[in-house]
Legacy VTK file of the C-alpha trace (Angstrom):
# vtk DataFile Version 3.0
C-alpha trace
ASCII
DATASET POLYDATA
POINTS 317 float
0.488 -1.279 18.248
-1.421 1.177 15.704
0.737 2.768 12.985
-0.157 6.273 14.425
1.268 5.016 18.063
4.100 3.638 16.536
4.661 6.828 14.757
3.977 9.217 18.086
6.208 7.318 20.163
8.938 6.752 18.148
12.645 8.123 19.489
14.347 7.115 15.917
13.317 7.377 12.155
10.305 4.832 11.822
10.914 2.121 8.641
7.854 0.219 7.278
7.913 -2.161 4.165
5.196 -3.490 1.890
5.044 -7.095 0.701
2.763 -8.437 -2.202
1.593 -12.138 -1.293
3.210 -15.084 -3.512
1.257 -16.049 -6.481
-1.117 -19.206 -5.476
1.184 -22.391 -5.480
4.260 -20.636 -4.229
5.213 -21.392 -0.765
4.932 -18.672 2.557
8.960 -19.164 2.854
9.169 -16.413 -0.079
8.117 -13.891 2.581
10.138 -15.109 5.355
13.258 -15.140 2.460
12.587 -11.203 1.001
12.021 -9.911 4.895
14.938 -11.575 6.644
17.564 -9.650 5.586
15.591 -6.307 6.677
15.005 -7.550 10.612
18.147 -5.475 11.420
16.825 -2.883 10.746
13.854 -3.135 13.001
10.602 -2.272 10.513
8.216 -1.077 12.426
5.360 -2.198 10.677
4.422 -4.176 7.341
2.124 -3.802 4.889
0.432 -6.953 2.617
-1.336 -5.982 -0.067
-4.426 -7.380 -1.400
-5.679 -8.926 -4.806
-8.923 -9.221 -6.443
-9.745 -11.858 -8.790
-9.473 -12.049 -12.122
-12.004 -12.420 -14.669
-10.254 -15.535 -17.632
-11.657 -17.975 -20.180
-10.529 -21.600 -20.109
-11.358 -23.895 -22.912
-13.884 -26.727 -22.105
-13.420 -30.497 -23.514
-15.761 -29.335 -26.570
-13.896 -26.544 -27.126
-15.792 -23.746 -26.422
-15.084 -21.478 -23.438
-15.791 -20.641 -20.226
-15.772 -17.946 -17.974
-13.671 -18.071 -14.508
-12.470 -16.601 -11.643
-9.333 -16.815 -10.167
-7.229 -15.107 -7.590
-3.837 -14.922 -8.555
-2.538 -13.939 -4.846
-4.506 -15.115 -2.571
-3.548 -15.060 1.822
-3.142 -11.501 3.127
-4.566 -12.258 6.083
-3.155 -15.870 6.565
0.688 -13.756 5.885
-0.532 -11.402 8.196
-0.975 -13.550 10.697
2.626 -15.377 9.475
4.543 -11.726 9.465
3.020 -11.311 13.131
3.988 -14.825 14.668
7.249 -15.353 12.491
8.719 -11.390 13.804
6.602 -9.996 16.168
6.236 -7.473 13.942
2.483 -5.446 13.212
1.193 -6.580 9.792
-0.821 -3.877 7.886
-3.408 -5.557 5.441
-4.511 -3.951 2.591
-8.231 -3.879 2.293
-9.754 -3.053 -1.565
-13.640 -2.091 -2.628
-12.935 -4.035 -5.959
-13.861 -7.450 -6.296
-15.125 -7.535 -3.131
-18.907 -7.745 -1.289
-19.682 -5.768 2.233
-20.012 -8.832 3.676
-16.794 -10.637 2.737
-15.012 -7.192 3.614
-16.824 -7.823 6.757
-15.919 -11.363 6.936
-11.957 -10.308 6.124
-12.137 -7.794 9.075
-13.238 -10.445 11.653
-10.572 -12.799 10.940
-8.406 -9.907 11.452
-9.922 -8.946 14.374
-9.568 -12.584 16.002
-5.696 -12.594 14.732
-4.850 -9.791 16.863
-4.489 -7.494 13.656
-5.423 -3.843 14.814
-4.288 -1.838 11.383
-5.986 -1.539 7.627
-4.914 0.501 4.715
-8.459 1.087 3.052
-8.339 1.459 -0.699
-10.620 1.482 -3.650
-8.118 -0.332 -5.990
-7.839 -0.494 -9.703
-9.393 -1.718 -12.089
-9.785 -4.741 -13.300
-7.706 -6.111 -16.099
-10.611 -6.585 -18.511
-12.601 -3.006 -17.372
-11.271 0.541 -18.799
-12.946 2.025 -15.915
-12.960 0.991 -12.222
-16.301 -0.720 -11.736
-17.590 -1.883 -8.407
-18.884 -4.719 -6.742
-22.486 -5.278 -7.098
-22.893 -5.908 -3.128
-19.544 -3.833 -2.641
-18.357 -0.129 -2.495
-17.828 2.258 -5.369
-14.820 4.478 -3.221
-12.748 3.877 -0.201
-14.457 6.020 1.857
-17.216 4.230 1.838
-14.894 0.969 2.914
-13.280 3.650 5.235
-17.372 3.951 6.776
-17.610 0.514 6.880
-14.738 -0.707 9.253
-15.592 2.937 11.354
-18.883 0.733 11.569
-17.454 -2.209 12.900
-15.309 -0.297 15.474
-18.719 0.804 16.732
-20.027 -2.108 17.373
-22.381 -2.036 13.868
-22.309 -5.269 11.624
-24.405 -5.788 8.357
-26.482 -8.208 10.182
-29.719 -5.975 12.091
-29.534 -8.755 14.616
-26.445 -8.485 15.632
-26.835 -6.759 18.904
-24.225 -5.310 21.453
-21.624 -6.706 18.438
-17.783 -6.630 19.691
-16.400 -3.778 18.739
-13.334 -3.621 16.748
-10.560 -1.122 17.178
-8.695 -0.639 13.694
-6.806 2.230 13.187
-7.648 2.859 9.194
-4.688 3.959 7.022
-5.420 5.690 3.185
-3.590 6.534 0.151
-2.198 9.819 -0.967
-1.258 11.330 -4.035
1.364 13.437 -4.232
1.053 13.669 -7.981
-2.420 13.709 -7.456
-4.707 10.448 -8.535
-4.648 9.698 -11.973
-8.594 9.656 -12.309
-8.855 13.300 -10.368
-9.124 16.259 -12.949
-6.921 18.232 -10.425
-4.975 18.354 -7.449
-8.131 20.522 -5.465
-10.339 17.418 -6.448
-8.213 14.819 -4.831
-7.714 16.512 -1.752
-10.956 16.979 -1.560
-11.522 13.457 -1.265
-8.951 12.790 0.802
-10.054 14.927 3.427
-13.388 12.978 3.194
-11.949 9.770 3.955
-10.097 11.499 7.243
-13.188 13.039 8.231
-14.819 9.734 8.160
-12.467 7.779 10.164
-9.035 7.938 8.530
-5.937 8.180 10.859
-3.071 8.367 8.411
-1.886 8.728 4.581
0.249 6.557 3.065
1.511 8.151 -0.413
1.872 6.600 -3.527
5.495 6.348 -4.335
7.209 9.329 -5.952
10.681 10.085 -7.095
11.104 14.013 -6.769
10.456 14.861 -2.786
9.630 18.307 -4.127
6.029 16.543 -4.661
6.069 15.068 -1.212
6.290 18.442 0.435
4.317 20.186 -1.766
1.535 17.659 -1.157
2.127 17.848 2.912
1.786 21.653 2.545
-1.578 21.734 0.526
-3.188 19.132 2.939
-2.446 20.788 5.815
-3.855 23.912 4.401
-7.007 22.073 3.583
-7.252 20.586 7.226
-5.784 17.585 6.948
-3.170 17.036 9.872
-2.665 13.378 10.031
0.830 12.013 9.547
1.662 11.341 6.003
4.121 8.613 5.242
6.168 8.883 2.327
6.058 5.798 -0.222
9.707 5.337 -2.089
10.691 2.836 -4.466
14.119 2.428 -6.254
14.494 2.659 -10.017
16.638 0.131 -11.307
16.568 -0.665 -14.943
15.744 0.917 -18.271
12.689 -1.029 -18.538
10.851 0.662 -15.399
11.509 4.182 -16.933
8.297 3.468 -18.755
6.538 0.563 -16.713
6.674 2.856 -13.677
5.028 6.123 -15.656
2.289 3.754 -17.379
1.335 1.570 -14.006
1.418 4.141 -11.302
0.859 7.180 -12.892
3.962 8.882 -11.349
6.698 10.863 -12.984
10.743 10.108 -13.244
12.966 13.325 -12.600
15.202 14.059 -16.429
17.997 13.509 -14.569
17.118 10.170 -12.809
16.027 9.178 -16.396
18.783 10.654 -18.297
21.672 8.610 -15.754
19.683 5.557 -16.420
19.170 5.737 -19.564
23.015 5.932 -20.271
23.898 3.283 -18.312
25.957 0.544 -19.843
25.100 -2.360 -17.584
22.572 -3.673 -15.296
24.777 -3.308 -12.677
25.491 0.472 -13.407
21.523 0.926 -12.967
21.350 -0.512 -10.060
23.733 1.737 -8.315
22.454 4.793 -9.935
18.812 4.048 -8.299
20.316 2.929 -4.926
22.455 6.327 -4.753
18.732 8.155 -5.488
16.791 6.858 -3.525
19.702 7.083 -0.287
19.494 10.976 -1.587
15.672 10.632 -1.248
16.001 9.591 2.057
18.325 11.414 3.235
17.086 14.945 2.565
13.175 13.419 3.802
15.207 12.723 7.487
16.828 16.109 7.135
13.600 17.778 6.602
12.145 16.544 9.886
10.158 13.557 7.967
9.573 10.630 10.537
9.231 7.370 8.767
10.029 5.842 5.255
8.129 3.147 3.696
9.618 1.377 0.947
8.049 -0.787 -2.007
9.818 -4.147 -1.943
8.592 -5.117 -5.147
12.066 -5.539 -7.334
15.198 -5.734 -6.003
14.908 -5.818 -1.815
18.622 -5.836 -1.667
18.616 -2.266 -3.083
16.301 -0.838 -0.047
18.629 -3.167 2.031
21.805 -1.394 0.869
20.399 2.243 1.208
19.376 1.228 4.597
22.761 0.122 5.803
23.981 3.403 4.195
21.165 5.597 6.317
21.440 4.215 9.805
LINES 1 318
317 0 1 2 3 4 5 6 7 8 9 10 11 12 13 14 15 16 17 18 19 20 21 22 23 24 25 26 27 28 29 30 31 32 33 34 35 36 37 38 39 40 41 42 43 44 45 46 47 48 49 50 51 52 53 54 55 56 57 58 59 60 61 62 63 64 65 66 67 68 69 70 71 72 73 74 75 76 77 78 79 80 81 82 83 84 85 86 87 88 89 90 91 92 93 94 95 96 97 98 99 100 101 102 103 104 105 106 107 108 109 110 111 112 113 114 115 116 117 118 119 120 121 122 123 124 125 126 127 128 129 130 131 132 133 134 135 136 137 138 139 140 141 142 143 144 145 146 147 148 149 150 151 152 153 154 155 156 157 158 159 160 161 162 163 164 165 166 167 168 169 170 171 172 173 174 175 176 177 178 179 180 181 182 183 184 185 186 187 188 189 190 191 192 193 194 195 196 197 198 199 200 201 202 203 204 205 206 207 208 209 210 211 212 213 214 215 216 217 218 219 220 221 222 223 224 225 226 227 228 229 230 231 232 233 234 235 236 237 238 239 240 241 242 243 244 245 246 247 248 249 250 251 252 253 254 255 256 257 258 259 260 261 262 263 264 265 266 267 268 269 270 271 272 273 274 275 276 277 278 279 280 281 282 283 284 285 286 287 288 289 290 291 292 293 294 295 296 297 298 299 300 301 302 303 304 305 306 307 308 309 310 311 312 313 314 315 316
């Protein structure tokens, strides 16, 4: 099923999850070990996000060095494909303009397209490690609604080669990211929404948000996209804060903000353990007033502590 039919016929609160692929030379069973203990609780969907390469220097016998590539987590589609087999549930791959050519994005969307995978969250993706600024592929795309174009494209029928004629036509249903604290690059909120509503009008059936930790920005976001036209569903990103160390790592990697008094209880905390609870009663808070409010699904981060989302889920349902 697409995400949006999963969402529209839903009778219950939908749950979703996203997964980052094991670093090469780690085994699939990593997966299979983090998403077992959440099959009770029925996820609806799951989302595997996607890596570019990175750009390192490894010496040569003479010493001097040499530039390489290297992919650090390779196999979103091959998990996909896993996550799909293993629980019969829909695997959402991520797809990224960085580090990537039109025609391996095309490539990528095939083998989804042959695996039975009907969803994609297009995104433009960071940076690299080495760059200051975001800087595209030469043969790639600069912004994810050009990537959003692209797999619109393929649904059509369209493929990069002019040959190609009466190509199969696709059927993805094409997920994006929101901002509820607006993108870090945008010089205001107006901006990003403006782009936003680009990538919708282009092909776009859904919003996944970036994770946030006050649901005051959640709702204020809803409210100024549907006043600028924008009436897809938007799915709420959550992640649990758990130690002292992410009160800074979260603010400096995603750009988000941590309520004072999340901060504050954290910061006092005497023990790891202490943390821990502190972010699982949170985010269960988070949750609960998002249900209350009428807000149909919850997607959670795993990246952490699982057990955490697992524990807040045996407390919601």
């Amino acid at each position: 099923m697409k995400v949006t039919e999963h969402l529209s016929q839903a009778t219950k609160p939908v749950i979703s999850l996203e997964i980052l692929p094991p670093a090469k030379g780690k085994s699939v069973d990593s997966i299979f070990t983090l998403l077992d203990p959440f099959r009770e609780f029925s996820p609806a969907f799951i989302n595997v996000t996607y890596h570019r390469a990175e750009q390192v220097f490894k010496r040569r016998p003479d010493g001097s060095f040499e530039r390489v590539e290297i992919r650090k987590r390779p196999g979103t589609v091959g998990i996909c494909a896993a996550i799909m087999n293993r629980y019969g549930i829909d695997a959402v791959p991520h797809l990224i303009c960085g580090g990537f050519s039109k025609e391996e994005t095309e490539n990528a969307l095939i083998d989804l397209h042959y695996l039975g995978v009907n969803n994609v969250l297009a995104l433009r993706g960071d940076a690299a490690v080495n760059e200051k600024f975001f800087v595209p592929h030469p043969k790639g795309h600069q912004y994810a609604s050009d990537l959003v174009q692209q797999i619109m494209e393929l649904n059509m029928g369209t493929y990069l080669e002019d040959d190609i004629i009466d190509g199969v036509k696709t059927d993805f249903c094409i997920g994006v990211a929101g901002y509820p604290e607006k993108h870090f690059e945008s010089p205001n909120m107006e901006t990003d929404l403006y782009y936003l509503k680009q990538k919708m009008d282009g092909g776009a059936s859904y919003i996944t948000t970036q994770m946030f930790f006050d649901n005051k920005y959640y709702f204020s976001y809803e409210k100024a996209c549907r006043e600028h036209g924008i009436a897809a569903p938007i799915i709420p990103g959550l992640k649990p804060v758990t130690g002292k160390r992410q009160l800074t790592v979260i603010p400096h990697i995603f750009n988000v903000e941590i309520p004072v008094d999340l901060s504050k209880a954290i910061s006092a905390a005497k023990t790891e353990a202490a943390c821990e609870q502190i972010g699982t009663e949170w985010l269960l808070a988070q949750c609960k007033d998002l249900l209350a409010k009428g807000v149909p699904v919850l997607h959670f981060y795993t990246l952490g502590k699982p057990q955490v989302i697992c524990n807040v889920l045996k407390q919601l349902f």
